[in-house]
Each structure stands twice: as C-alpha cells, then as structure tokens.
C-alpha positions in Angstrom: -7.1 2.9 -20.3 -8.2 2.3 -16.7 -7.7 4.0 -13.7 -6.4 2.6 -10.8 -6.6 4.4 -7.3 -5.7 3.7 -3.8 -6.8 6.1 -1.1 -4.6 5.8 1.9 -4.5 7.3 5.0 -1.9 9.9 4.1 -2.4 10.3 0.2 -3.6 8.8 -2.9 -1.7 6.5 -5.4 -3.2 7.2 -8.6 -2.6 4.9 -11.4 -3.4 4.6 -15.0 -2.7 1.4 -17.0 -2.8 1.5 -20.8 -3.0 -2.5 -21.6 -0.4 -4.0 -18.8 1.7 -0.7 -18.8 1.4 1.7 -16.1 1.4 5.0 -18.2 1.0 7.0 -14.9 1.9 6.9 -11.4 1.2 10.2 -9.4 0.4 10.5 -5.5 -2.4 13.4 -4.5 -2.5 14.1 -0.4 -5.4 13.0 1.6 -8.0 15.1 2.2 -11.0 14.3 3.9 -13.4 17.0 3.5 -12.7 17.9 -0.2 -15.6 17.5 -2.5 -16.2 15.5 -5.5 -15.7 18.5 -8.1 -12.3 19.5 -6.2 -10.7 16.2 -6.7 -11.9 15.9 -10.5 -10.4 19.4 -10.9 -6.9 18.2 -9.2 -7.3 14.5 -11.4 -7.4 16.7 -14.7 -5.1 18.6 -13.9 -3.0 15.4 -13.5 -3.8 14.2 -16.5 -3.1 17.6 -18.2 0.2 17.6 -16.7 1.6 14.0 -17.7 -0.3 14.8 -21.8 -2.7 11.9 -20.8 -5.4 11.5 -23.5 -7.5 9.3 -24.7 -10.9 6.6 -23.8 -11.2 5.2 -20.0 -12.6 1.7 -20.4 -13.3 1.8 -16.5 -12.0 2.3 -12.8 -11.5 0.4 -9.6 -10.4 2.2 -6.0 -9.5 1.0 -3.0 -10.2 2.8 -0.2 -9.3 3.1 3.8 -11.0 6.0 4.2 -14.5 5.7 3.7 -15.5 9.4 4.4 -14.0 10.0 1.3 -14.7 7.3 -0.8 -17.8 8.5 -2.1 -16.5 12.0 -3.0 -13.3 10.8 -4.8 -15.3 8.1 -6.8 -17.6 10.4 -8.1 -14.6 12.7 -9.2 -13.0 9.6 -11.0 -16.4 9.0 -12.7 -16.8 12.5 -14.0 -13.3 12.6 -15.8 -13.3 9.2 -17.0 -16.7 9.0 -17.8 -16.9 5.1 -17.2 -18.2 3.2 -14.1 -16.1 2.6 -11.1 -15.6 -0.4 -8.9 -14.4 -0.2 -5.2 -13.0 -2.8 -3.6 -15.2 -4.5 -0.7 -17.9 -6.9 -0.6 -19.3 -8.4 -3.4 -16.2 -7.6 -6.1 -14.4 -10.4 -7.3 -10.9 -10.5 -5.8 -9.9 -14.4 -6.0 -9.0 -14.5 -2.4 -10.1 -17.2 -0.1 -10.1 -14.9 3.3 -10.1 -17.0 6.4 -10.2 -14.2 9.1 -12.5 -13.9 11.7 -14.7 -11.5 9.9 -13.4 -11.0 6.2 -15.1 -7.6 5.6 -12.7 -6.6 8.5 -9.3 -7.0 5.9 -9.2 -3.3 4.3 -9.2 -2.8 0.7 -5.8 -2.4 1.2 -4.2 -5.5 2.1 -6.7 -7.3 -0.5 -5.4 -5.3 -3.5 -1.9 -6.4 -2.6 -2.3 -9.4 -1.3 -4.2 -10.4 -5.2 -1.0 -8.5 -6.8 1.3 -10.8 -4.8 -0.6 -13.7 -6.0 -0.6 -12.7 -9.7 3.5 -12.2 -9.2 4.8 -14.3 -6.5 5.2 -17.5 -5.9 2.7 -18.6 -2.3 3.2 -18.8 0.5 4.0 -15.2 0.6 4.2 -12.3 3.1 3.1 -8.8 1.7 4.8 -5.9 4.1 3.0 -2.6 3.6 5.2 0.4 5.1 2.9 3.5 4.8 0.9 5.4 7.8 0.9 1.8 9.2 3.1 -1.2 8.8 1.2 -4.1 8.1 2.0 -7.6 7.5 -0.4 -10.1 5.5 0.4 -13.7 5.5 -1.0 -15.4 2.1 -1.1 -19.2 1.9 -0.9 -21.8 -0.9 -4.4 -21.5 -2.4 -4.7 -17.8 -2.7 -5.1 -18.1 1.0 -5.5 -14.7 3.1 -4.7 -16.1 6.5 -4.5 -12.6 8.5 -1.9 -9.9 9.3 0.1 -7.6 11.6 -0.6 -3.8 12.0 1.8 -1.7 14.1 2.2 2.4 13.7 4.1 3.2 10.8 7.3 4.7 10.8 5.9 8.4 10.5 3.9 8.0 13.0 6.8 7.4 15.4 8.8 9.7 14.4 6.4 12.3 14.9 5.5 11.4 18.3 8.8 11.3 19.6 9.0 14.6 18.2 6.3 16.2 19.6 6.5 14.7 22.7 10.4 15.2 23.6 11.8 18.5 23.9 15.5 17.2 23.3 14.8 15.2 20.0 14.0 16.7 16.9 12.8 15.7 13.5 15.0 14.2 10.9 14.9 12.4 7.7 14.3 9.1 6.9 17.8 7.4 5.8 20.1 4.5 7.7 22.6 5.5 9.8 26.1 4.0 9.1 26.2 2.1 12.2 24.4 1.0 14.9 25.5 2.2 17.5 25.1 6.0 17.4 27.1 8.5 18.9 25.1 11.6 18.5 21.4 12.3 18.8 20.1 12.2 14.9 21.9 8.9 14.4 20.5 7.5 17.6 17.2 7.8 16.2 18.1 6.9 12.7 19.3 3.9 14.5 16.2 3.0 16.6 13.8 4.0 13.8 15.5 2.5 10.1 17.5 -0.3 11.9 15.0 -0.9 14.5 12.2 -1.5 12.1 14.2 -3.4 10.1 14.6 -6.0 12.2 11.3 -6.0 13.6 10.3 -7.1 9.9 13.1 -10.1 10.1 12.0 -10.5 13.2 8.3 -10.6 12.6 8.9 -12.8 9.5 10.4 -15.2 11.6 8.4 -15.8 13.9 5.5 -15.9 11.6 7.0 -18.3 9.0 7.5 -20.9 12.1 4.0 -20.2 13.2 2.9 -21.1 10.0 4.9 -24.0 9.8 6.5 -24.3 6.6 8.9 -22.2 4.1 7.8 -18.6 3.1 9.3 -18.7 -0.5 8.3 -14.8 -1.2 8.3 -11.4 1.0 7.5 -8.4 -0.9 7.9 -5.2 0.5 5.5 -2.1 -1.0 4.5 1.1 0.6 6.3 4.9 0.7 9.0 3.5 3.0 9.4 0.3 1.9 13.0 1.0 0.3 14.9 2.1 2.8 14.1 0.0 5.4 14.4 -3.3 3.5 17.5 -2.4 2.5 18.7 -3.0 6.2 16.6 -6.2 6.1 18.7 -9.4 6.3 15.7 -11.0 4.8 15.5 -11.6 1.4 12.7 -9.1 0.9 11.5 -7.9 -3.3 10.7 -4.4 -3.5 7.2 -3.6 -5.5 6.2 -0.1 -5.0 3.1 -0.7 -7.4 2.1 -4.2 -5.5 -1.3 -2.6 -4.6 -1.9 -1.0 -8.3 -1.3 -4.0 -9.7 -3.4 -6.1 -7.5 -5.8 -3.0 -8.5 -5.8 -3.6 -12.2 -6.3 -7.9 -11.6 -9.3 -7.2 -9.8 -10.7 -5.2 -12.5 -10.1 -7.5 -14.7 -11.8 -10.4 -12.7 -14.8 -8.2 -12.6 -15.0 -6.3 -16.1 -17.6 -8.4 -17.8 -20.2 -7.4 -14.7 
C-alpha cells in the first residue's frame, strides 16, 4: 500500500492506494499547531475506522503549508513505518516547469498537473476549486507554462458575510435562474453562476493566449462539482486529480 496525502489550506486529502486502486479517501481539517504524535493518533484512527490493515511500501505528501509539513510527515512515518517523499525540489515529477522561478509552483498544482498528464490528453488546463481557485495551463511536452490564482469561493462567501450586515450565509448550490429575485438567490447567482463563467471565461481567454486548441479541462478541488456543472465548457470532473498525480510521482521516484 502507499499513502498519499495532500495538505491544503483548509484540510487534508488522505489517500491510500493498494496497486492502482484507491482503497481510501478521507479528508482530516487543517491544523497548524498540532504535533506529530496528534496527527498519527487521528491517521490510525482513520485507518481503524475504514478496517485498513496491512504493509506500507512508502508515502509521498504534498504540502501548502509548510509549518506543518514537518509535523504531519513524521506522523505518516510513524504509522506506516516506511520513508516519505514530499513534493518539492529535487523529487522527480516529469514536468518541464517554465515559470519564472519553478520552486514558486506549489506542490499543489505539480501533483495535479502530473495526474493530468498521466490521464489527459495535452494541452490541458487543470482548475483547482479549493481555498483558492487556480488555474494551471500544461502544454504539449508535459509543459507547465503557469497559472491563475483568485480567492476561492469560500473565501468570498465569507467575506461578504462578515462584512455586510444585510447578507447572510448560505449554501453552496445553483440557483435556478439568473436573475434572482430574493437575497439568497442573488448571491447563489453571483457566487455559483458568477464563477462559472469566470472559468469559461478565463479558459477562453487563456486558450487564445496560448494560441492553439485546449483539447482537455479537468476540474478537481471541494467545489469543483457544482460549479462546473454551470460551466458551458466542456470541463471533466476528477476529484482525485491531485492523489493520482500523488501516487505517479511516487512511482517516478521509488527506486531512490
């Protein structure tokens, strides 16, 4: 088995793969002063839970938050009991990153910009709704030419909350139309719809700056689904883009 682990902003996807098959998918919140031995305690319980058993071959973790990195990787190493791999300089990833500084591109967008590769045919934009929306543009030649970032969805939400009297906090789902006629359907509206076509728009305008056909956009992310679904873009939904992007790069780098 391996473990496979991406530490966002707002939690942790954890993933365990068992061959090709992802065996486990669980999601552990983000917290950036726990220590080492509280997150093994939470992983076993985890593993307790879902009747995981049996031999770790190894682990690989990508991380956006490097005060915990440290912490978390040493909590993976005591309950697997193999050595773990985090994503960043000097691990194999197969991607030819033309940025202005390449050890800018988080850990993030590399892990699913290698699962897009190893799924999807180039070039290829890779949309990442979570505490951030990002868009990665990947070229013909495992190419990582660069990306978007604007504040995620969440993020909006809660600051229009907290900083209008009037308007309060709702869930996450489309609005049947447009146009709204009452307050929660206004901002349904302007946050599902409106993003949605900020990502046709986006892709757009990024597909004529590249200058030629995007033949894939793959959505991943916590709130991916729902917004794509409003997407006039033909846009593939891969909720384990990163994992898998995860699991290839532990593969490229096993025999070290």
């Amino acid at each position: 088995m391996v473990l496979v682990a991406d530490i966002g902003n707002t939690n942790i996807t954890l993933g365990i793969y068992k061959s090709d098959d992802l065996i486990l998918l669980s999601r552990l919140a983000t917290q950036r002063h726990r220590t080492s031995e509280q997150y093994a305690i939470e992983l076993k319980a985890v593993f307790n839970l879902e009747s995981i058993s049996g031999e770790f071959k190894g682990a690989v973790i990508s991380s956006v938050v490097p005060e915990l990195t440290r912490a978390f990787k040493e909590a993976v190493e005591k309950v697997t009991g193999t050595k773990t791999l985090v994503v960043g300089p000097g691990i194999k990833n197969g991607l030819n990153i033309t940025t202005d500084n390449p050890k800018e591109v988080g850990a993030d967008l590399v892990a699913g910009a290698v699962g897009a590769i190893a799924n999807y045919k180039l070039p290829c934009l890779v949309m990442d709704l979570g505490t951030a929306t990002k868009i990665s543009v990947i070229d013909e030649g495992n190419i990582f030419l660069g990306c978007t970032i604007a504040p995620g969805i969440s993020i909006s939400l809660d600051a229009l909350s907290l900083r209008t009297s009037q308007l309060p906090a709702i869930d996450l789902s489309a609005p049947e139309k447009a146009i709204g006629t009452n307050t929660i359907d206004c901002i349904k509206s302007g946050t599902v719809l409106g993003n949605a076509a900020m990502l046709d728009g986006m892709a757009a305008r990024l597909e004529k700056e590249l200058g030629k056909k995007i033949n894939t956009t793959v959505a991943t992310g916590g709130l991916a689904k729902e917004i794509i679904n409003c997407c006039e873009r033909d846009i593939i939904y891969n909720k384990n883009l990163v994992l898998e992007g995860l699991l290839v790069i532990y593969k490229k780098n096993r025999e070290d």
